[in-house]
C-alpha positions in Angstrom: 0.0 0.0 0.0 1.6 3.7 -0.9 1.7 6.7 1.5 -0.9 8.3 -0.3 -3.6 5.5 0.8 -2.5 5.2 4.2 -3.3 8.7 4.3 -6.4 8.5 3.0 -7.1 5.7 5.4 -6.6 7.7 8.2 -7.9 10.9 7.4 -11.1 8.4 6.5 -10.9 6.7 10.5 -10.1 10.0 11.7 -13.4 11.6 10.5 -15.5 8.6 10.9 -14.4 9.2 14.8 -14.8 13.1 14.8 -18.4 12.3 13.2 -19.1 9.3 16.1 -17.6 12.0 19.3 -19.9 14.7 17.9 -23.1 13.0 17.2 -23.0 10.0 19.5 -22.3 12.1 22.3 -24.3 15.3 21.8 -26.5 15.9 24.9 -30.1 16.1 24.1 -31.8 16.2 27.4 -30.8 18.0 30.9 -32.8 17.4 33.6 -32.3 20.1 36.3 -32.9 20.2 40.3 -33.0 21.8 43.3 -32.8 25.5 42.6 -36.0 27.7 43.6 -34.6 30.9 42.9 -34.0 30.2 38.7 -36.1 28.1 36.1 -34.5 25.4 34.4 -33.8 27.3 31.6 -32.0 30.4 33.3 -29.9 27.5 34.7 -29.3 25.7 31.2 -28.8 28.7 29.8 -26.1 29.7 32.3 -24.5 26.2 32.3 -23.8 25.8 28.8 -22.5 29.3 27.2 -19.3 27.9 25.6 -18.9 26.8 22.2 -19.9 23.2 21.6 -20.5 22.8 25.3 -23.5 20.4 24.1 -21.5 17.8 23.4 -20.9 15.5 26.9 -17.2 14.9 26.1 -16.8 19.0 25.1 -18.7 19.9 28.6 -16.5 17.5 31.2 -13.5 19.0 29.3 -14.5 22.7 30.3 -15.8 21.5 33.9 -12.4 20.3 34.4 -10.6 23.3 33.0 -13.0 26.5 33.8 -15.6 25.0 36.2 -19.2 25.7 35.5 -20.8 29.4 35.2 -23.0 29.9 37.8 -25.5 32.6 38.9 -25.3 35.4 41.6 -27.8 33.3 43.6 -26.5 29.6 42.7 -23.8 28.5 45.5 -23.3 25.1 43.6 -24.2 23.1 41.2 -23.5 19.3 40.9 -22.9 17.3 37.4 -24.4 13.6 36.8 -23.8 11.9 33.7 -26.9 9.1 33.5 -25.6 8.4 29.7 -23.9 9.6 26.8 -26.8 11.9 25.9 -28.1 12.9 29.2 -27.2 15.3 32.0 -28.8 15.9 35.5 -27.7 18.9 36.8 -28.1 19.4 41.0 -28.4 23.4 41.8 -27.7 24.2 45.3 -29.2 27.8 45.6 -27.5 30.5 48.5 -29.2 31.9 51.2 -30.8 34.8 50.6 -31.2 36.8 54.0 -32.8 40.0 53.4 -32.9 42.8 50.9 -32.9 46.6 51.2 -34.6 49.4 48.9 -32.1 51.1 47.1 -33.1 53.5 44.1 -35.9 51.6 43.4 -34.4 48.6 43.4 -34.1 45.4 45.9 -30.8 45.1 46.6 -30.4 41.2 48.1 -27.5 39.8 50.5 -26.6 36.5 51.9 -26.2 35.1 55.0 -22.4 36.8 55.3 -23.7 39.9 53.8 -22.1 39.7 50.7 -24.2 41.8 47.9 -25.4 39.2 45.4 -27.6 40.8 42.8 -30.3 43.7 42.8 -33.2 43.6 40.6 -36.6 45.7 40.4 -38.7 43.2 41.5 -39.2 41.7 44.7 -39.0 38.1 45.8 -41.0 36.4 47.9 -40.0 35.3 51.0 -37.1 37.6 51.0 -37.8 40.3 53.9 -37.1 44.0 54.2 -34.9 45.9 56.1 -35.1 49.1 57.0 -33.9 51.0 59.6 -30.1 50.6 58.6 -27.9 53.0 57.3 -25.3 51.3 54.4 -22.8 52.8 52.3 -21.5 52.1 48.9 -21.7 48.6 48.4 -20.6 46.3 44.9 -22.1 42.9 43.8 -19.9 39.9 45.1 -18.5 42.1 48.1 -20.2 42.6 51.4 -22.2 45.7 52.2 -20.3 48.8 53.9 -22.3 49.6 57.0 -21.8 52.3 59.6 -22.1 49.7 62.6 -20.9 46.7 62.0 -22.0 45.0 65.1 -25.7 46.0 64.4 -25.2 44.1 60.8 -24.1 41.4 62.3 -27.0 41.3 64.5 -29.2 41.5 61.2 -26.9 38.9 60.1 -27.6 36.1 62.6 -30.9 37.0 62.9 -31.8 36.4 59.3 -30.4 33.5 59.3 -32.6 32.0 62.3 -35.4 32.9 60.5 -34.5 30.8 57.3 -33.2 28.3 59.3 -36.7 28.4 61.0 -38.9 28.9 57.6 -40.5 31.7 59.3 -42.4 34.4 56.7 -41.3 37.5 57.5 -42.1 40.2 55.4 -40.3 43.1 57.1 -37.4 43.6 59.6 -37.0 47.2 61.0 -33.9 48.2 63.4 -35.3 51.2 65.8 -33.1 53.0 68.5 -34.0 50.6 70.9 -35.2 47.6 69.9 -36.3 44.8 67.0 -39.5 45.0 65.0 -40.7 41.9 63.4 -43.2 41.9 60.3 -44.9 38.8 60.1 -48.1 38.2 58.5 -50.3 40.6 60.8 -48.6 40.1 63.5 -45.5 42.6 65.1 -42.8 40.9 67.0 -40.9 43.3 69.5 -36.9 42.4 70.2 -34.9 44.0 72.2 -31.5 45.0 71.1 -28.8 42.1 71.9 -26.5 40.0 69.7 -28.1 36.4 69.6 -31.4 35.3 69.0 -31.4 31.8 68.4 -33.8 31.2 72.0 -36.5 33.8 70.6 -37.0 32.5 67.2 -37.3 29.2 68.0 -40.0 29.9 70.3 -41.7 32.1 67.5 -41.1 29.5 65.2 -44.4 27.4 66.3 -47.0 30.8 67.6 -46.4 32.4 64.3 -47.6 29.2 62.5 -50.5 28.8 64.6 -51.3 32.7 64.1 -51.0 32.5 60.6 -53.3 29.4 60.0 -56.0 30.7 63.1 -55.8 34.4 61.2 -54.7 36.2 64.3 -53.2 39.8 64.4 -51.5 41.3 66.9 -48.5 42.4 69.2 -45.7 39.8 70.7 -43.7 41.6 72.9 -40.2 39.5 73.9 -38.2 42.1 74.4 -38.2 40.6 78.3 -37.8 37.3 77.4 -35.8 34.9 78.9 -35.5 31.1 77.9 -38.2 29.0 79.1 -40.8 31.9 78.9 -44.0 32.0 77.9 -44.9 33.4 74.5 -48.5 35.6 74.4 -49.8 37.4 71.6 -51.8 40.9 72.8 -54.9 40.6 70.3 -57.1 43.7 69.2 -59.6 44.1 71.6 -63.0 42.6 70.3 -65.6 45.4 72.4 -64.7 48.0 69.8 -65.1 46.0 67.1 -68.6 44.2 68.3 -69.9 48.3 69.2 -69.0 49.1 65.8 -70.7 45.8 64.3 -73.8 47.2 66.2 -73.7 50.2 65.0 -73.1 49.1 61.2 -76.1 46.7 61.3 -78.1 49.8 63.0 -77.2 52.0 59.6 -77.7 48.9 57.5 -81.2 48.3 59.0 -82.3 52.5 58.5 -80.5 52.0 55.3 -82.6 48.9 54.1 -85.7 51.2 55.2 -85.4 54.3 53.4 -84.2 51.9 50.2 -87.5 50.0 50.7 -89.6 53.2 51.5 -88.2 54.8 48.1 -88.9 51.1 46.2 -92.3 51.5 47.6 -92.5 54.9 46.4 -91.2 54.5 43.3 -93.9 51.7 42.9 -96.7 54.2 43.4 -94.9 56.3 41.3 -94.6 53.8 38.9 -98.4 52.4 39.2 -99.5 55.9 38.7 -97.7 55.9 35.8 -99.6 52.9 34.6 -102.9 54.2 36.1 -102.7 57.5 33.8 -101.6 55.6 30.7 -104.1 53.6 31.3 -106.6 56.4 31.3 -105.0 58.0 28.6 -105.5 55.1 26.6 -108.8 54.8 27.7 -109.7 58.4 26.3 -108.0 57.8 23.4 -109.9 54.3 22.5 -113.0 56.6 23.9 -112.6 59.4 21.5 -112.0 56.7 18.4 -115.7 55.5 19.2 -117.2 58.4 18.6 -115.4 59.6 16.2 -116.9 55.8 14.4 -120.0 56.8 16.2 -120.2 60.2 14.5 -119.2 58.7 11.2 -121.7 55.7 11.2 -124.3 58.0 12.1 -123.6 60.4 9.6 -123.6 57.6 7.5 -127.4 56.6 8.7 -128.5 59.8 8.2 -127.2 60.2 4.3 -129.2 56.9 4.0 -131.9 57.9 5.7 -132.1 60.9 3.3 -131.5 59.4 0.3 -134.6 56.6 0.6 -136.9 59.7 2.0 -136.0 61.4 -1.3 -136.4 58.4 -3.1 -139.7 57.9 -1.2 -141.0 61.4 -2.1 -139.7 61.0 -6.0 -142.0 57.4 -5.6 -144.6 59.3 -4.2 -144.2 62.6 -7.0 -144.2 59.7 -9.9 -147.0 58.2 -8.1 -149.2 61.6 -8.0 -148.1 62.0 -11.6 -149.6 58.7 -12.6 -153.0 59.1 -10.8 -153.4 62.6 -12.7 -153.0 61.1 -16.0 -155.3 58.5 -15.2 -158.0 60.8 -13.9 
């Protein structure tokens, strides 16, 4: 064989093996978990950005190399090859413990208070806080704040409250204490660096307050471990007088809207009534017009068989004098 088809040969085997690594290996479905911050498709699309990424070989070449791209609020993500044409990607997403109102924006943090991303719209589950002055502060890098110990307050209690799946909505830092927003219920805290015995005994009254439909005040800023845990309700006597006094202005109400129904009624039989009448009259003056008509009528005929009476009675007369 000459040099020319052993080149051939293997310019032939090397294709044929090109062709087998890019179609046989091409990924065609991606099955993605775990993330409730993204879709799967903000994750896909994040994933696999590099050129011929969607090939499985290609893809564990640049995870080796570059590691994956991943999203401000992705803290990992996990690769399982299932086959040669499908990939389950595992998204771990990071804790997001708060947000603040910047510009018009939400500007959301971690549990470390590093900046992660701030967009227009707000998540749920993500509370507010206010009450905080920060300074200039730069996605990936944690938020400059006046008092740091007071952020670090915010800090660890954030965190007990995602560790605790408790909604909050709002978190407000006064001069001396903690406000908690949750649901329709205000939490008082007084100032102090650890919180981990307060929300855990939230952690069960909020959820009964929340599926009972309470509102209300919880003041803990005395608390101690092993306390009891009361929530100051709206008073009900205010509510019941003003109950009683609604159904007394519903009840007049309901009167004067029957009285005018009744009058409109009247009004509106009276109506009727003078139709009525007026139709009455009208049908009434039809008849004698017809009356006046067939009576005229009568009295042409009348008229015309008297003259044709007296015309008998002249031809008649007539006859008799010819006769005589």
């Amino acid at each position: 064989m000459r040099w020319y088809h052993k080149l051939l040969l293997g310019v032939c085997i090397l294709g044929m093996f090109f062709l087998i690594v890019f179609f046989g290996f091409k990924i065609e479905h991606i099955k993605v978990e775990g993330t409730e911050c993204y879709t799967s498709d903000e994750i896909v699309d994040s994933v696999f950005t590099r050129k011929f990424s969607d090939n499985e070989l290609v893809f564990m070449i640049y995870q080796k190399l570059y590691g994956l791209n991943k999203l401000p609020f992705v803290e990992d993500i996990e690769v399982t090859y299932n086959n040669r044409n499908t990939v389950t990607l595992h998204v771990y997403d990071k804790t997001i413990s708060g947000c603040i109102k910047y510009m018009g924006q939400y500007v959301y943090f971690d549990k470390d208070g590093i900046v992660l991303q701030s967009l227009i719209e707000k998540k749920e589950g993500v509370p507010i806080v206010t009450g905080i002055k920060f300074g200039k502060f730069t996605v990936g890098q944690p938020f400059s704040v006046e008092d740091e110990s007071l952020f670090t307050t915010i800090m660890n209690l954030s965190g007990l409250i995602g560790h605790y799946k408790i909604e909050v909505k709002k978190i407000h830092l006064a001069a001396d204490k903690i406000i908690i927003y949750s649901g329709n219920i205000k939490v008082l805290l007084r100032n102090k660096a650890m919180y981990d015995d307060e929300v855990a005994a939230l952690s069960s009254i909020l959820d009964t307050a929340k599926k009972e439909g309470l509102s209300g005040v919880i003041d803990m800023r005395a608390f101690e471990k092993g306390s009891r845990v009361s929530l100051q309700q709206e008073k009900k006597e205010k509510k019941q007088k003003k109950t009683g006094k609604d159904e007394k202005n519903e009840a007049s109400s309901k009167k004067e809207n029957s009285q005018k129904d009744d009058s409109q009624k009247e009004e509106t039989s009276g109506e009727e009534n003078t139709e009525g009448e007026d139709t009455e009259k009208t049908s009434g003056e039809e008849n004698t017009e017809e009356e006046d008509e067939e009576k005229e009528e009568d009295d042409r005929r009348e008229g015309e068989e008297n003259e044709e009476e007296k015309s008998d009675e002249d031809e008649n007369q007539k006859e008799n004098e010819v006769e005589r």
